[in-house]
N, CA, C and O of each residue as an XYZ file, in Angstrom:
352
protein
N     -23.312    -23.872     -4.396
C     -22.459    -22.723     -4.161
C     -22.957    -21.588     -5.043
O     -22.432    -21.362     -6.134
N     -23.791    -21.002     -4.651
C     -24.367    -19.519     -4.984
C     -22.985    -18.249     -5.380
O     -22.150    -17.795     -4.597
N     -23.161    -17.958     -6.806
C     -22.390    -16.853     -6.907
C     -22.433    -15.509     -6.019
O     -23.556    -15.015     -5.925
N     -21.607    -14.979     -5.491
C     -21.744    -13.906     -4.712
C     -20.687    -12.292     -5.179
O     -20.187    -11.360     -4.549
N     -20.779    -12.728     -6.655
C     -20.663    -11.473     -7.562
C     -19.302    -11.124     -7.697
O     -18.831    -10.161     -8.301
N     -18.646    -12.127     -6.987
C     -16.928    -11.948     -7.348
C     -16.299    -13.623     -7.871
O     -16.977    -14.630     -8.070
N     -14.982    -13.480     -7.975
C     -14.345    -14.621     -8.992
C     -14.283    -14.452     -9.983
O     -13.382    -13.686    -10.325
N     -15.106    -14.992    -10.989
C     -15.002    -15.204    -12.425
C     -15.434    -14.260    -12.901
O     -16.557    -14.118    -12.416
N     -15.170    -13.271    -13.775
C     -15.179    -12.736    -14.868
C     -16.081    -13.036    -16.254
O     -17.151    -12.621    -16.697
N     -14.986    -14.047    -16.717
C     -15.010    -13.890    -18.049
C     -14.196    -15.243    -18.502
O     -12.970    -15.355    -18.517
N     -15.223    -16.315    -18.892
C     -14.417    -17.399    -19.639
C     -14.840    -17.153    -21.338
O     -15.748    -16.575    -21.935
N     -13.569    -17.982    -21.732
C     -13.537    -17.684    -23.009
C     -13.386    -19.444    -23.523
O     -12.812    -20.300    -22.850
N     -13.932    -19.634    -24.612
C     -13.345    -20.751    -25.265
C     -12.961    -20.603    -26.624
O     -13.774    -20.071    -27.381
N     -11.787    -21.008    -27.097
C     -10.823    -20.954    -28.346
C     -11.148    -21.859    -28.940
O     -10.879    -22.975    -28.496
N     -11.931    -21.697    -30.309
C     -12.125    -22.882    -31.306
C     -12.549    -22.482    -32.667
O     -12.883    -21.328    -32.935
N     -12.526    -23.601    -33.651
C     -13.274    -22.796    -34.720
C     -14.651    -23.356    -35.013
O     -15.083    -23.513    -36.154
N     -15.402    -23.688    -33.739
C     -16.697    -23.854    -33.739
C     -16.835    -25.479    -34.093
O     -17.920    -25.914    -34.480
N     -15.916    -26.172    -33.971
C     -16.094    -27.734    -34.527
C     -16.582    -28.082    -33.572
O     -16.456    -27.466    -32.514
N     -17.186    -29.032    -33.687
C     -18.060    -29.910    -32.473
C     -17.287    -30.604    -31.135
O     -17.919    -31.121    -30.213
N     -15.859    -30.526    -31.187
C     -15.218    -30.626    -29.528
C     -15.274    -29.341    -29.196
O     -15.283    -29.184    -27.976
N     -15.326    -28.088    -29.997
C     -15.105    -26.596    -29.337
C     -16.417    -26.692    -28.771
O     -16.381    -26.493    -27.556
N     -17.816    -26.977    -29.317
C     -19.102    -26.495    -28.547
C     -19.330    -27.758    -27.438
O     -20.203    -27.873    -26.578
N     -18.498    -28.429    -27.698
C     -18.802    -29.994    -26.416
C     -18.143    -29.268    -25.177
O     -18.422    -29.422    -23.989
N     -16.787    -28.078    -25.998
C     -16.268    -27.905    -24.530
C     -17.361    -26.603    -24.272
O     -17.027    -26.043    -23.227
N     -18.193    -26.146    -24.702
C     -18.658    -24.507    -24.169
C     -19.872    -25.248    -23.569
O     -20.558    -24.631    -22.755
N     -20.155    -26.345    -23.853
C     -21.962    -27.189    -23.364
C     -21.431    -27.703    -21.883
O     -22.067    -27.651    -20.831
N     -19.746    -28.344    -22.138
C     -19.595    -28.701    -20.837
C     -19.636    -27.383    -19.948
O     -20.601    -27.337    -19.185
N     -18.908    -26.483    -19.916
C     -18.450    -25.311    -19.363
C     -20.110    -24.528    -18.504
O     -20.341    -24.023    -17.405
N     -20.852    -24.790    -19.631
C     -22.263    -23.683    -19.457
C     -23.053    -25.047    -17.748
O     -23.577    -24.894    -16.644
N     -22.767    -25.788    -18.329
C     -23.343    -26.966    -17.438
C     -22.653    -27.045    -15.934
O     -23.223    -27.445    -14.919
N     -21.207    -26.540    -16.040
C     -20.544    -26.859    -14.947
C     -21.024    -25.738    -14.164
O     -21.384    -25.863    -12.993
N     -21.035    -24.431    -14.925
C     -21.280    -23.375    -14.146
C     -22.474    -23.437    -13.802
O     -22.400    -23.509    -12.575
N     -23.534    -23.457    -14.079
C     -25.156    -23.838    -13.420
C     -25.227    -24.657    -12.698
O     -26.014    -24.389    -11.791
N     -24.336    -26.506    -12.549
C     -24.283    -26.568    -11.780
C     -23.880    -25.985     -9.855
O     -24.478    -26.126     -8.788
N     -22.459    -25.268    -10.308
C     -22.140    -24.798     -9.356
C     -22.869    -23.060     -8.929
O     -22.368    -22.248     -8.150
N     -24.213    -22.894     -9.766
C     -24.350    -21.670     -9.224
C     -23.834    -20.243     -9.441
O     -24.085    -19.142     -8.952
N     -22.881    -20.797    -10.522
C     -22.436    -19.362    -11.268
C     -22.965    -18.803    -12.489
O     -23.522    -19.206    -13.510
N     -22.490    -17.490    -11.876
C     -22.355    -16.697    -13.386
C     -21.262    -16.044    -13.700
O     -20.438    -15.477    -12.983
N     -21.342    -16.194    -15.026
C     -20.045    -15.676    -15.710
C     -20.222    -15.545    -17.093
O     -21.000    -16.296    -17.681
N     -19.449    -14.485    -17.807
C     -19.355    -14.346    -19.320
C     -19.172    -15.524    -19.907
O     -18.269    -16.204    -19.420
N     -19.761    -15.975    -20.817
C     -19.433    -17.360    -21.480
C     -19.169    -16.465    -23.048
O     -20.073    -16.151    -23.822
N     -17.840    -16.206    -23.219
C     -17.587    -16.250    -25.150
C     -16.822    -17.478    -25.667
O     -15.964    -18.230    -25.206
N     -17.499    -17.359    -26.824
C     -16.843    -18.489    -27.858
C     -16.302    -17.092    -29.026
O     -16.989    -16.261    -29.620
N     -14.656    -17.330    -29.002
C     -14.212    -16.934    -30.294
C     -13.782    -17.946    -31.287
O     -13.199    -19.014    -31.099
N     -14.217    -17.356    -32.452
C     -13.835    -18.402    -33.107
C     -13.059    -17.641    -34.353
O     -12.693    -18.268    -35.347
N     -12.906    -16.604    -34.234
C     -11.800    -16.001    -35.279
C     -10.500    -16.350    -35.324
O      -9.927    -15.758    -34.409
N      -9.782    -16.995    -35.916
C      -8.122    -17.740    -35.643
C      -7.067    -16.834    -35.516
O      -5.937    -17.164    -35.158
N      -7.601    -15.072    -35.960
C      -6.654    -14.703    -35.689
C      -6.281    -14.091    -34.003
O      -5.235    -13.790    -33.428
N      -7.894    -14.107    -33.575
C      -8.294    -13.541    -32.026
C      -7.431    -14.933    -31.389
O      -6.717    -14.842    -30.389
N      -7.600    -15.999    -32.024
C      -7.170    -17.593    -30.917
C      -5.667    -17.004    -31.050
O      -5.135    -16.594    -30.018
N      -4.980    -16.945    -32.241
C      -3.540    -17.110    -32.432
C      -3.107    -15.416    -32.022
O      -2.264    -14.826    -32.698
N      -3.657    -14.887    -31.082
C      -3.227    -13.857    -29.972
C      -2.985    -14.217    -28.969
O      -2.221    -13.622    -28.209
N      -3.675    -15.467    -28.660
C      -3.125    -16.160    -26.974
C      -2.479    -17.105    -27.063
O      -2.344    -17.834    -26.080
N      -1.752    -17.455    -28.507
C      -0.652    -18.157    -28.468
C      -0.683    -20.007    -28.486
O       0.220    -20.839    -28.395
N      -2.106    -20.119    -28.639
C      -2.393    -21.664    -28.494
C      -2.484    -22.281    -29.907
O      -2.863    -21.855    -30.998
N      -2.082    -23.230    -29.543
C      -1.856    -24.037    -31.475
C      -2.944    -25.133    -31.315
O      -3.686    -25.394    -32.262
N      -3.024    -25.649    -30.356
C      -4.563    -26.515    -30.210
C      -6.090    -26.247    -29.951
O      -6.433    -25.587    -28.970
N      -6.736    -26.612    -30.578
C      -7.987    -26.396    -29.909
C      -8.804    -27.538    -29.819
O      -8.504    -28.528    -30.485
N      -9.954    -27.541    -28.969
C     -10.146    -26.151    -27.887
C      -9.579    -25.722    -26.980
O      -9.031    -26.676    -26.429
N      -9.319    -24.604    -26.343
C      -8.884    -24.086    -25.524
C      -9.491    -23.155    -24.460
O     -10.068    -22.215    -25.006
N      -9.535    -23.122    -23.403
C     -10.380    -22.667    -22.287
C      -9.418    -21.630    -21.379
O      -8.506    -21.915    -20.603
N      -9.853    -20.580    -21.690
C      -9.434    -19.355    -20.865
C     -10.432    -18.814    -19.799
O     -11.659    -18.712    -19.835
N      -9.549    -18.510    -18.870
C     -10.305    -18.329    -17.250
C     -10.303    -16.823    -16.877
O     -10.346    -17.113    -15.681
N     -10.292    -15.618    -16.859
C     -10.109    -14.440    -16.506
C      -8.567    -14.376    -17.103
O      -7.639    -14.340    -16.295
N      -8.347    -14.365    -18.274
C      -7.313    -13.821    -19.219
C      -6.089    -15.324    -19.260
O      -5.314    -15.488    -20.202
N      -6.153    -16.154    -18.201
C      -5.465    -17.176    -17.821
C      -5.925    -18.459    -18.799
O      -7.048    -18.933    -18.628
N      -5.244    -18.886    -19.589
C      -5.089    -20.042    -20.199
C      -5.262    -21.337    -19.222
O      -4.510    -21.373    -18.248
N      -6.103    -22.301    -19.384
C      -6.095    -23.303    -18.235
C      -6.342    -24.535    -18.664
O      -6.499    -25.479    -17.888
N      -6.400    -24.635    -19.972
C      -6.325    -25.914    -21.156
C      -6.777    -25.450    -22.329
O      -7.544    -24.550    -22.672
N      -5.530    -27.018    -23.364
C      -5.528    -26.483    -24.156
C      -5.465    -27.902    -25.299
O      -4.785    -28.902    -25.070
N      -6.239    -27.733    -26.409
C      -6.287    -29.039    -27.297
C      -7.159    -30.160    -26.668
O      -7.175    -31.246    -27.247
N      -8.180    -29.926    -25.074
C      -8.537    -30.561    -24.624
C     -10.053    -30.269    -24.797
O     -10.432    -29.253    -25.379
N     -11.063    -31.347    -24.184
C     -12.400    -31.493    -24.083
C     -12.520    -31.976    -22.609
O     -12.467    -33.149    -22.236
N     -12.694    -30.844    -21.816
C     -12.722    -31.074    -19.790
C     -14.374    -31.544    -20.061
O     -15.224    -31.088    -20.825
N     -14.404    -32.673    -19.067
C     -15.273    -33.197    -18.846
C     -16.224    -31.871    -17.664
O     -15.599    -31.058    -16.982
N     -17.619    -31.954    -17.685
C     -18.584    -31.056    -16.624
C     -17.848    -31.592    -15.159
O     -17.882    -30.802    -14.215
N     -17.165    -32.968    -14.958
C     -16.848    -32.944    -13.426
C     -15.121    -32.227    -13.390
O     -14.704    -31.626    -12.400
N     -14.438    -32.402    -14.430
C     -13.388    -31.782    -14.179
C     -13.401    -30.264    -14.538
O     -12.514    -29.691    -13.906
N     -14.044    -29.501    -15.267
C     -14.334    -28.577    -14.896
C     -14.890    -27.936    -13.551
O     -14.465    -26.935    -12.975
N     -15.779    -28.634    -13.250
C     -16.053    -28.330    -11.749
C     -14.822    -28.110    -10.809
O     -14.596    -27.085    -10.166
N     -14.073    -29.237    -10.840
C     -13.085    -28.881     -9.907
C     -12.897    -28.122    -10.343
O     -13.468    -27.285     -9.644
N     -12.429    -27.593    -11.157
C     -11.153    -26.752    -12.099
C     -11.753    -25.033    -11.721
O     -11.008    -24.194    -11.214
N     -13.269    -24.746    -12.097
C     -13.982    -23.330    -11.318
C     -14.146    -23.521     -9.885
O     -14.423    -22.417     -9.415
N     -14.106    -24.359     -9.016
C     -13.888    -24.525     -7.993
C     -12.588    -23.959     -7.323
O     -12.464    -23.204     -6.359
N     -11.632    -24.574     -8.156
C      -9.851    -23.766     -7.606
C     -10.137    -22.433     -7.726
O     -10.000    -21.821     -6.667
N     -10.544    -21.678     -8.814
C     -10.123    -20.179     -9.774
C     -10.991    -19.074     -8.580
O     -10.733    -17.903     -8.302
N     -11.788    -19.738     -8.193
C     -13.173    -18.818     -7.379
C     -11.858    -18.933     -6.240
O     -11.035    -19.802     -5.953
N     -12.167    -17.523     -5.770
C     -11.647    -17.004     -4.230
C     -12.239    -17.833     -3.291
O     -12.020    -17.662     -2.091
């Protein structure tokens, strides 16, 4: 599934760089190449930028401003589904 320059934006991942935060940005970068996208990939890791979107766990995975987990590590196939739903 070839990106065709709409959908995603801009994912974000919430962490303070510990090794489940970059397991979730390695899964994330992987899911999207698999499926042919592109998209902003940021990692913040400033706590006071995280504790603006209100999440007390990390990591946390934001989708075009939308929170879509949180305190979790999404596996590359459940992510897939998961950019699969968000895409038009």
């Amino acid at each position: 599934m070839a990106d065709n320059g709409q959908g995603m934006q801009e994912i974000i991942i919430l962490g303070t760089g510990c090794a489940r935060c970059k397991k979730l940005e390695s899964n994330v970068r992987e899911a999207l190449t698999i499926l042919g996208i592109t998209a902003q990939v940021e990692h913040v890791t400033d706590i006071q930028q995280i504790a603006a979107y209100g999440v007390m766990m990390m990591p946390s995975l934001v989708i075009d401003g939308e929170i879509v987990a949180v305190g979790k590590i999404l596996s590359v196939e459940e992510l897939i589904l998961l950019l699969q739903k968000v895409r038009p």
